[in-house]
C-alpha positions as CSV (number, residue, x, y, z in Angstrom):
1,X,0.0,0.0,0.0
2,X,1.5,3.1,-1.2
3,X,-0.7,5.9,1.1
4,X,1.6,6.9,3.9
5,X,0.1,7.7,7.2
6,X,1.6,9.6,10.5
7,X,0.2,11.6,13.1
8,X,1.3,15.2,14.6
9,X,-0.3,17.0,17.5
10,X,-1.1,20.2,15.5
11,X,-2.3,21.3,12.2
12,X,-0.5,24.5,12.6
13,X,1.7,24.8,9.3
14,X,0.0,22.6,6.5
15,X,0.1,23.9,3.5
16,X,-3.4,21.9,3.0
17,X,-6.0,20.7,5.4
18,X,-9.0,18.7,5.0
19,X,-11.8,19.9,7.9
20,X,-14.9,18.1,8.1
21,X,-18.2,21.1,8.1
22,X,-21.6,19.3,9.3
23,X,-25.0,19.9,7.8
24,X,-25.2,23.3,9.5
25,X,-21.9,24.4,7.6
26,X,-19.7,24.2,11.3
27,X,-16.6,23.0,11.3
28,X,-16.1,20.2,13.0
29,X,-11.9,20.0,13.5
30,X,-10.0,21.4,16.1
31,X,-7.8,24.6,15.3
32,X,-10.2,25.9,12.7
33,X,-12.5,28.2,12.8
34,X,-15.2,30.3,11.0
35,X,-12.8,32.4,9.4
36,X,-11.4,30.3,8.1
37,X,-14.3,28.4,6.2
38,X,-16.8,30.9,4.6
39,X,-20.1,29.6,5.3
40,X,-21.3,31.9,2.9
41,X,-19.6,31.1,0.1
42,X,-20.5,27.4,0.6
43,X,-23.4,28.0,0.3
44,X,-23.1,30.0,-2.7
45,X,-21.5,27.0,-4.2
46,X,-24.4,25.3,-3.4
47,X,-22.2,22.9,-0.8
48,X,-24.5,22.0,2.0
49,X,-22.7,19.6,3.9
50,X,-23.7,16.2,2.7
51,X,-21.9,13.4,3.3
52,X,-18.7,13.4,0.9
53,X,-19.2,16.4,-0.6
54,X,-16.2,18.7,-1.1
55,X,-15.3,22.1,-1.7
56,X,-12.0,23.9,-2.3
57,X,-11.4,27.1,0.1
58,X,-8.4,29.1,0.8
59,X,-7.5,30.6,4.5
60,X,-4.7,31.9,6.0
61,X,-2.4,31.3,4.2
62,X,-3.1,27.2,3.3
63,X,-5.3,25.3,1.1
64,X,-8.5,24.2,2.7
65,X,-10.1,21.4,1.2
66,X,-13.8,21.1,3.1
67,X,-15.2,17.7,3.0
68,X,-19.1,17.3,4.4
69,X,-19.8,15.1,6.9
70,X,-23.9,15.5,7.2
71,X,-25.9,15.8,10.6
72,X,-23.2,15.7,13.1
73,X,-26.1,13.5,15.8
74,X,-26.3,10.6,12.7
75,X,-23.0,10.8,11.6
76,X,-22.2,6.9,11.1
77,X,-18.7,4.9,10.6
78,X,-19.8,4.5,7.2
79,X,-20.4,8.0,6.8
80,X,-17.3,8.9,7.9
81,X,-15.6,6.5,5.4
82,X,-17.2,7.8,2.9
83,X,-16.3,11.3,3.7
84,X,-12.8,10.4,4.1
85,X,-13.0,8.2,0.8
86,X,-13.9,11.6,-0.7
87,X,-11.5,13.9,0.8
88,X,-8.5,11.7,-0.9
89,X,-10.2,11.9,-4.1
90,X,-10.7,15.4,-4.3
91,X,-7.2,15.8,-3.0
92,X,-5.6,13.4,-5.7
93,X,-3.1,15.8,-7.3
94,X,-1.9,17.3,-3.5
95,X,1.4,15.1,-2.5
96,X,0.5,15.6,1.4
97,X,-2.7,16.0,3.2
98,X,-3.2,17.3,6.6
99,X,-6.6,16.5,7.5
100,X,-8.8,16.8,11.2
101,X,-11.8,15.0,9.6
102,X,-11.5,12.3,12.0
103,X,-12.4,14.6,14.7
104,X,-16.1,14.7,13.5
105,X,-16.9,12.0,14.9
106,X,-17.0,11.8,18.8
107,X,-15.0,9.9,20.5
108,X,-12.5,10.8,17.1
109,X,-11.8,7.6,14.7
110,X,-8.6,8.3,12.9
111,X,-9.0,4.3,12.0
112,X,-12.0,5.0,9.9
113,X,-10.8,7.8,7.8
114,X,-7.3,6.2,7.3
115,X,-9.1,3.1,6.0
116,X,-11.4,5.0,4.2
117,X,-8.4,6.9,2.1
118,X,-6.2,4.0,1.6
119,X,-8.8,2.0,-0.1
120,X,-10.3,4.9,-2.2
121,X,-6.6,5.8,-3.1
122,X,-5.6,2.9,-4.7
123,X,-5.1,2.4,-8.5
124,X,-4.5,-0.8,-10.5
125,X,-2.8,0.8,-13.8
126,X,0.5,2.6,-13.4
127,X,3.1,4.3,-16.0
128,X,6.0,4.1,-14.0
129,X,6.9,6.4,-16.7
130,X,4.6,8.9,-16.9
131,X,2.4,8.9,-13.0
132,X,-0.7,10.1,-12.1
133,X,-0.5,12.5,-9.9
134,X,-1.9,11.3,-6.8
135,X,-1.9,11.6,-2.7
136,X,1.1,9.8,-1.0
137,X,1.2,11.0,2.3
138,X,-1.8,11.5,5.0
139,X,-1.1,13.7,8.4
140,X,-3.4,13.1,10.9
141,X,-3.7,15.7,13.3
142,X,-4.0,14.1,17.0
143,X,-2.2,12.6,20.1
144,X,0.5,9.9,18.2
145,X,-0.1,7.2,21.4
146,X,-3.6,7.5,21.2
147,X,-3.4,7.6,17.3
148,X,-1.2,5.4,15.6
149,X,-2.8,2.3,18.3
150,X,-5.9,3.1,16.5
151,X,-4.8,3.4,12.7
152,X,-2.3,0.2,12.4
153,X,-5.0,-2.6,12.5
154,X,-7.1,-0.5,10.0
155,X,-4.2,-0.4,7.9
156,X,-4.1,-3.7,7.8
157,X,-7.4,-4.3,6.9
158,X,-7.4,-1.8,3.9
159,X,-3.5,-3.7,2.4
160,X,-5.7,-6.7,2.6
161,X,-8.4,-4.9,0.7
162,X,-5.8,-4.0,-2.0
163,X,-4.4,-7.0,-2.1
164,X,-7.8,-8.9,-3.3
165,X,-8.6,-5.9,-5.5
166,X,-4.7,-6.4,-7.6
167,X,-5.4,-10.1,-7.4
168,X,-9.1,-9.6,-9.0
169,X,-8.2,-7.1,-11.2
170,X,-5.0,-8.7,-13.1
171,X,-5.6,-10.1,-16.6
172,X,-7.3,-13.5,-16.7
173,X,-4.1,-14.9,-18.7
174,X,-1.7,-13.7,-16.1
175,X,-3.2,-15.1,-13.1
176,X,-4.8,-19.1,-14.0
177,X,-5.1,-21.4,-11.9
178,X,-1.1,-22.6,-11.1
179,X,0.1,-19.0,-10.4
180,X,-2.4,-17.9,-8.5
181,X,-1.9,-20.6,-6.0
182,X,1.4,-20.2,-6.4
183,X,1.5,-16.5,-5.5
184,X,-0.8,-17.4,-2.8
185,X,1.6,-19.9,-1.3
186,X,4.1,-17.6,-1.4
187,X,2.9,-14.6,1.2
188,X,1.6,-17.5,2.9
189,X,5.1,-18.9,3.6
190,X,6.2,-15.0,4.0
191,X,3.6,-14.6,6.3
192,X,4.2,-17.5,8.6
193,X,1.2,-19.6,8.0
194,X,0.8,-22.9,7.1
195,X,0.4,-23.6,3.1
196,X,-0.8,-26.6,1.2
197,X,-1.3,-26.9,-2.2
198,X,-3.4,-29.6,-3.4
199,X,-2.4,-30.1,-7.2
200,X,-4.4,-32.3,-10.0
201,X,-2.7,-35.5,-9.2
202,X,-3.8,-35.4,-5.0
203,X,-6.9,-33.7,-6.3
204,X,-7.9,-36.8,-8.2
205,X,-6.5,-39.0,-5.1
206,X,-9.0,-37.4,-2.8
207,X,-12.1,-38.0,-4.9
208,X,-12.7,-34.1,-6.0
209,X,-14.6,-34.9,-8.9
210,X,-16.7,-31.7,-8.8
211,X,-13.9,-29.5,-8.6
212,X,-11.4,-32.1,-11.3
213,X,-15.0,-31.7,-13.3
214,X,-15.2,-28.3,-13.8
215,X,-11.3,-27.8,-15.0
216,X,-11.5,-30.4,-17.6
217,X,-12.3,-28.5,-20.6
218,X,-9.4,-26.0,-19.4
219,X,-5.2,-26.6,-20.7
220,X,-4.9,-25.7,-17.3
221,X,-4.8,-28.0,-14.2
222,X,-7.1,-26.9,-10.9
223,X,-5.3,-26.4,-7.6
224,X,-6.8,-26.3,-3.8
225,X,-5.2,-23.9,-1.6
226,X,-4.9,-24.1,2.0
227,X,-3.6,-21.3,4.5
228,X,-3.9,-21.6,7.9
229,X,-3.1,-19.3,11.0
230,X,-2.8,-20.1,14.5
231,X,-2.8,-18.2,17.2
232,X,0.8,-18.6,19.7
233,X,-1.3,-19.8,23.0
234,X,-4.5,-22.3,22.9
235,X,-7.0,-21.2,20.2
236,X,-10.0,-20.2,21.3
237,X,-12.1,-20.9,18.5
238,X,-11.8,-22.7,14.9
239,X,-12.9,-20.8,11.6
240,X,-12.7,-22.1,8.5
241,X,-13.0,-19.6,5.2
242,X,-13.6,-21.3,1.8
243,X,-13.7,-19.6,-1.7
244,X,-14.8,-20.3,-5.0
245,X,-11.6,-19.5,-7.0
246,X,-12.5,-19.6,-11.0
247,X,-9.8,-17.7,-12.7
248,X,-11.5,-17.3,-15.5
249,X,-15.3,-18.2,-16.3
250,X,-16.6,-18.7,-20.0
251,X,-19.2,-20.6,-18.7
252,X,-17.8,-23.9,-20.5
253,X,-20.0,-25.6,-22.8
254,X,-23.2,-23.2,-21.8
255,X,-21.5,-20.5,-23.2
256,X,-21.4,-17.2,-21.6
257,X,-22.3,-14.7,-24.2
258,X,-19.4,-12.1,-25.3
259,X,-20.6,-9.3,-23.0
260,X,-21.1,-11.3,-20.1
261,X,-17.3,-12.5,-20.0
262,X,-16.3,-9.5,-20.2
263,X,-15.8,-9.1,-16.4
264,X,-15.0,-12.4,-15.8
265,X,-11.8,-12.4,-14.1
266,X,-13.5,-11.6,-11.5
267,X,-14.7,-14.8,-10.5
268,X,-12.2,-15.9,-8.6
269,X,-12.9,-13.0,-5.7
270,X,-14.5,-15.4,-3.4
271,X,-10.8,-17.1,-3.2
272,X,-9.2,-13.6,-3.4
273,X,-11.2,-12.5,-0.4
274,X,-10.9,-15.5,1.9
275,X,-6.5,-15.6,0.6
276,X,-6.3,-12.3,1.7
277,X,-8.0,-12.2,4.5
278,X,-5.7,-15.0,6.4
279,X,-2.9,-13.1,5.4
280,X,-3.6,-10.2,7.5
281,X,-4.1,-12.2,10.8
282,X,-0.3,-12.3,11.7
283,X,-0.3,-9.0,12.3
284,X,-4.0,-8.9,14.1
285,X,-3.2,-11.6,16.1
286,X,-6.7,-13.1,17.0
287,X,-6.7,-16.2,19.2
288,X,-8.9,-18.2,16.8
289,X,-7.7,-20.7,14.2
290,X,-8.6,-19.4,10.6
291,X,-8.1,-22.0,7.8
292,X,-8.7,-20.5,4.5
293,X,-9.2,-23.0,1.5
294,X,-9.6,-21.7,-1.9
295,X,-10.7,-24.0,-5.3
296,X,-9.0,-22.7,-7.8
297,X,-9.8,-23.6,-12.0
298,X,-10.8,-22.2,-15.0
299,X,-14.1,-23.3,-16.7
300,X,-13.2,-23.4,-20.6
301,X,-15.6,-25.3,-23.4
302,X,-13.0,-28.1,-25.3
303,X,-13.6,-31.7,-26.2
304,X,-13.0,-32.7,-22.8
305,X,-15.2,-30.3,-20.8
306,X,-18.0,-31.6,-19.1
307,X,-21.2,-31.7,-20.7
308,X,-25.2,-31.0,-19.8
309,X,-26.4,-34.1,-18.3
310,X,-22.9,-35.2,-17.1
311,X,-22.7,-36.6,-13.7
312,X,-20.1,-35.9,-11.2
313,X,-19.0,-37.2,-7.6
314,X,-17.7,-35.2,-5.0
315,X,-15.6,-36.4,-2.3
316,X,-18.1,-37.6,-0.3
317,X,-20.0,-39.8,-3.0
318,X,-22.3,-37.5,-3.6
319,X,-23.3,-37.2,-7.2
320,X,-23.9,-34.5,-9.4
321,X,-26.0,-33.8,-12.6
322,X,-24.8,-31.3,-14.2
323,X,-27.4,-29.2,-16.4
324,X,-25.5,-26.2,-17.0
325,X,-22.0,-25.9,-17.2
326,X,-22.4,-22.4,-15.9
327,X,-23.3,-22.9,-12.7
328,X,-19.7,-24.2,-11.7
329,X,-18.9,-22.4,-8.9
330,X,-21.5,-24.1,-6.5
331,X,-19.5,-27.5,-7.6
332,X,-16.4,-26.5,-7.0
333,X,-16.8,-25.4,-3.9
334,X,-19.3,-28.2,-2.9
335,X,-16.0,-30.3,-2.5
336,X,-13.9,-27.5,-0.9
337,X,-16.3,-27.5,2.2
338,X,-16.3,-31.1,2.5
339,X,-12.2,-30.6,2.5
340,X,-12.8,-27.7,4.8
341,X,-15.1,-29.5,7.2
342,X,-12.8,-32.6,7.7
343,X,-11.1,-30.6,10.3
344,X,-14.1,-30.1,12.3
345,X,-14.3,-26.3,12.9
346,X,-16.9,-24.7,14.8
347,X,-18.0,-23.1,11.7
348,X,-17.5,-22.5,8.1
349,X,-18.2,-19.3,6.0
350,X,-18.0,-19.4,1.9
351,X,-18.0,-16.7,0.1
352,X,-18.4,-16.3,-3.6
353,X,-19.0,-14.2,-6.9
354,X,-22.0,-17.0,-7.6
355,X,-25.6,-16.0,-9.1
356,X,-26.9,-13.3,-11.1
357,X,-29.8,-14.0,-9.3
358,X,-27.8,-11.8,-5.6
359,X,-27.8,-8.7,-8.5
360,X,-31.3,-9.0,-9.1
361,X,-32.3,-9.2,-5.8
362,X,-29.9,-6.9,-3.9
363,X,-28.4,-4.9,-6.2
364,X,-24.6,-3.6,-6.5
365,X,-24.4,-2.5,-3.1
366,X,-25.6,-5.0,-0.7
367,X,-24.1,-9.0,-0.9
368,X,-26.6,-11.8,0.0
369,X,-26.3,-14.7,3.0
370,X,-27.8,-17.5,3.9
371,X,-27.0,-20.2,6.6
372,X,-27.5,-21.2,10.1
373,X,-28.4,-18.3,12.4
374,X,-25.8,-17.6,14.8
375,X,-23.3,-17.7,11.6
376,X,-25.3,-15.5,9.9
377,X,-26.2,-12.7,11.9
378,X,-21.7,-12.7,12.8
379,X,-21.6,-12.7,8.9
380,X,-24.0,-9.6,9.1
381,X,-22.2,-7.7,12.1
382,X,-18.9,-7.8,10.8
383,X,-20.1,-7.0,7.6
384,X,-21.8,-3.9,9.0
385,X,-18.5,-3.1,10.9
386,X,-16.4,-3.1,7.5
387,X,-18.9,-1.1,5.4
388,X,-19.8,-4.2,3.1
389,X,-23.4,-4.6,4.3
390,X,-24.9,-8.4,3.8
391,X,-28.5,-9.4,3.9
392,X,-30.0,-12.6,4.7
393,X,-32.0,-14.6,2.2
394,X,-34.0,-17.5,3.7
395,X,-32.6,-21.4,3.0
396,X,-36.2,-22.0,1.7
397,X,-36.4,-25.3,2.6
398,X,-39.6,-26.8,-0.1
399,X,-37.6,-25.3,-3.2
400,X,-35.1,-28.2,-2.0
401,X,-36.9,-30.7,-4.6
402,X,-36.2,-28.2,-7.4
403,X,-32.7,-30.0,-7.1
404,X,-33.5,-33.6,-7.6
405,X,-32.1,-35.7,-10.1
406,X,-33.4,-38.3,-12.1
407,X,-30.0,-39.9,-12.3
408,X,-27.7,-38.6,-9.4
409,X,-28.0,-37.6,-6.0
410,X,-28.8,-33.8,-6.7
411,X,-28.4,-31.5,-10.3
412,X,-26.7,-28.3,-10.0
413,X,-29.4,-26.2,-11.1
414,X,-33.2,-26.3,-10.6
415,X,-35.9,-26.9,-12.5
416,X,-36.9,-23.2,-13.0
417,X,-35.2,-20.1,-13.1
418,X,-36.7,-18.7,-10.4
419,X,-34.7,-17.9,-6.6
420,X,-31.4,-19.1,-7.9
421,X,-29.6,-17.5,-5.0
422,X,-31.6,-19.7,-2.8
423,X,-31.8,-22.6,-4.7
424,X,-27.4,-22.5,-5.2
425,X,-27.4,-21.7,-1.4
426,X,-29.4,-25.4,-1.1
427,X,-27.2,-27.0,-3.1
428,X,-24.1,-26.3,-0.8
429,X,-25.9,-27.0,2.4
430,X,-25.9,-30.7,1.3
431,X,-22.1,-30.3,1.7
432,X,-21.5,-28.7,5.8
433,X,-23.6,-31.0,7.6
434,X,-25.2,-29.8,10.5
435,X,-22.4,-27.4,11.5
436,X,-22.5,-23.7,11.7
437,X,-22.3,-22.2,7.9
438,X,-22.9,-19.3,6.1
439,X,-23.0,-18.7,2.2
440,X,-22.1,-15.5,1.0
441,X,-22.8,-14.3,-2.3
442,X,-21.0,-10.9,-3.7
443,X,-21.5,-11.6,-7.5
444,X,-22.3,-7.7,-7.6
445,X,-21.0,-5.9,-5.0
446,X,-17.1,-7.4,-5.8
447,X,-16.6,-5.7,-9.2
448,X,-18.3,-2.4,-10.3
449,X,-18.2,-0.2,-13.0
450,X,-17.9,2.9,-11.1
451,X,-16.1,4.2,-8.5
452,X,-17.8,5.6,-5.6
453,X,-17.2,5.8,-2.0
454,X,-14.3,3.8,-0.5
455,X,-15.3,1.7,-3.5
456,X,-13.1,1.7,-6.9
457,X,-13.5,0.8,-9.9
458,X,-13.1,-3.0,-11.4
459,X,-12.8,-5.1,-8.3
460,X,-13.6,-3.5,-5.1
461,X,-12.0,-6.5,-2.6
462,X,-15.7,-7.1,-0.9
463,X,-15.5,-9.4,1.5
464,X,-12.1,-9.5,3.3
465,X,-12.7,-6.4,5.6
466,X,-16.2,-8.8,6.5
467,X,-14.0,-11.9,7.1
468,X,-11.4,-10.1,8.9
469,X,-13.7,-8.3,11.1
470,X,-15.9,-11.8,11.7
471,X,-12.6,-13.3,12.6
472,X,-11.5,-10.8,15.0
473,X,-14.8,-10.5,16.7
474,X,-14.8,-14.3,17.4
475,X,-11.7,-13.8,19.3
């Protein structure tokens, strides 16, 4: 993460300073005052303090850039990421900020608005040659003890952030199946986690046939990822974080059409998400043990892809009609949970880019989950916590029939077109058995097409501030 951050007790000498103003046009930082922002002219502008509005001012002798943060009595932590998000936009071209906008809220959260500009800062294109001008350096204006406690950990969660977003965003041909787990494996080892790669030949071994299934019309071999951390004393707790990981997704023999593969790389952010997530815990330190699992492939069309009305096993026997080969992410993960539950944890979480059906219903700005309650509603929480809010669908359980086969255990789509969150949701609780799980779907909210709040544009890394906030919370 390129965004510096440090902390000095004064703003006295910054050449520019963001101040959060409320709805009332007040400023809301310490050391500034009405002469310096001209409530008059704001409103001239017509700048009326909404949340992540901004307005350039000039006073005494420094560059003022005002940033609104709303009603100062419903200002929220979103709010104020969104208003910090904002404030490093607007000041994209200034090489250091010196901003007191985390003083609006009360007691001040210097953690917020550092997350909130390290994630809206970040860029996936560079020219080392020819740079965008762009913020490097963020002085926040407060006690350095107090401070810098307070912004590490949210650091932390926003590299994490950035790291799903580069891993989402990179060219499908740059990043299949055997790098990605490779690169994965790598800041696992730096990291000091445990790492396990499962390639095609232990795949096979273990009786993965849903996830061998789906890569078989690809040049390119699958691979299942494992990190795990654990804490230095007695874990208190055992989480275990699987991802659907499809580098790239045609849709194999149902064949996506062009404009819907356009953004297809982005399939894999389920795996992204749950990857970068473990990585961070080292320097959280929780006293739960995390393992993350990731199936990783790419679903191609060939002569040796699997075909409507194909049947598949998974590593517990169970088999598989498969009606549409574009519904692969459910089987690929079906056998990653049965992996991920071997170990027994107290409760499993997947989370991936999976049905159209989570845009339809939610939109771009709100994922979907589904699952056993207490999982759910943590799912929920820390998602509310991290700004990536999730809302539960219900595991509706007389659509189950929708799934049976005439020739296997289960298909892997329904008989209509109808609920398909839900019904993909019912296929994979076949595969946790009466354990703790939740499903989450971000099919929308992972990769937009424009930026906006801490958001950016192409893939926005949903997810891993939820799983590192669930993890964290659970001990």
């Amino acid at each position: 993460m390129s965004l510096e951050f440090s902390v000095v007790p004064s703003s006295e000498g910054a050449e520019v300073l963001a101040i959060g103003v409320d709805a009332d046009l007040e400023p809301v930082g310490p050391g500034v005052g009405s002469a310096e922002v001209d409530a008059a002219f704001l409103r001239a502008t017509g700048f009326r303090g909404k949340v992540g509005e901004t307005q350039w001012l000039s006073g005494s002798g420094r560059a003022l850039l005002v940033v609104g943060v709303g009603p100062r009595s419903a200002l929220s932590t979103d709010d104020l990421r969104k208003a910090a998000a904002a404030a490093a936009r607007a000041a994209a071209a200034v090489p250091t900020l010196v901003t007191t906008l985390h003083h609006a809220a009360a007691p001040p959260d210097p953690a917020t608005v550092a997350e909130g500009m390290a994630l809206a800062t970040y860029r996936y294109r560079s020219d080392p040659e020819h740079p965008a001008p762009r913020l490097a350096k963020v002085v926040l204006v407060g006690t350095p003890e107090e401070t810098d406690a307070k912004v590490a950990p949210a650091l932390v969660r926003a590299a994490a952030t950035l790291r799903t977003r580069d891993w989402v965003n990179r060219p499908p041909g740059q990043l299949r199946p055997r790098r990605f787990a490779e690169e994965a494996a790598e800041a696992g080892a730096a990291a000091g986690l445990e790492v396990e790669i499962w390639d095609e030949e232990r795949i096979a071994a273990e009786g993965l046939g849903c996830l061998a299934g789906v890569a078989a019309g690809s040049s390119e071999p699958p691979r299942l990822v494992r990190l795990t951390y654990r804490p230095a004393g007695v874990a208190t707790g055992h989480l275990a974080l699987v991802g659907k990981g499809i580098t790239f997704d045609s849709g194999g023999l149902s064949l996506k059409p062009a404009a819907s593969m356009e953004t297809m790389k982005s399939d894999m952010g389920g795996a992204a998400a749950v990857l970068s997530a473990v990585l961070a815990l080292p320097a959280l330190a929780p006293t739960v043990r995390v393992d993350a699992w990731a199936a990783i492939a790419e679903n191609m069309p060939s002569g040796e892809a699997i075909r409507p009305g194909d049947v598949l096993t998974a590593k517990d026997g169970t088999t598989v009609e498969v009606l549409n080969t574009d519904a692969e992410g459910r089987l690929v993960l079906a056998d990653a949970l049965l992996v991920a539950a071997e170990a027994n944890p107290d409760v499993i979480v997947d989370i991936a880019t999976l049905t159209g059906g989570q845009r339809i219903a939610l939109g771009s700005a709100v994922a979907g989950v589904l699952g056993t309650d207490d999982a759910v509603a943590a799912v929920i929480a820390a998602g509310a916590l991290a700004g990536e809010p999730a809302w539960r669908l219900p595991l509706w359980q007389p659509y189950r029939s929708k799934l049976d086969s005439d020739v296997a255990d289960l298909r892997n789509v329904s008989t209509d077109n109808g609920a398909s969150t839900i019904m993909a949701a019912l296929f994979l609780e076949r595969f946790v058995g009466e354990r703790a799980w939740a499903h989450l779907d971000i099919a929308a909210p992972s990769f937009v097409d424009k930026a906006t709040g801490w958001l950016s544009k192409g893939a926005t890394g949903w997810g891993t501030r939820t799983l590192i906030e669930l993890v964290t919370a659970w001990g």
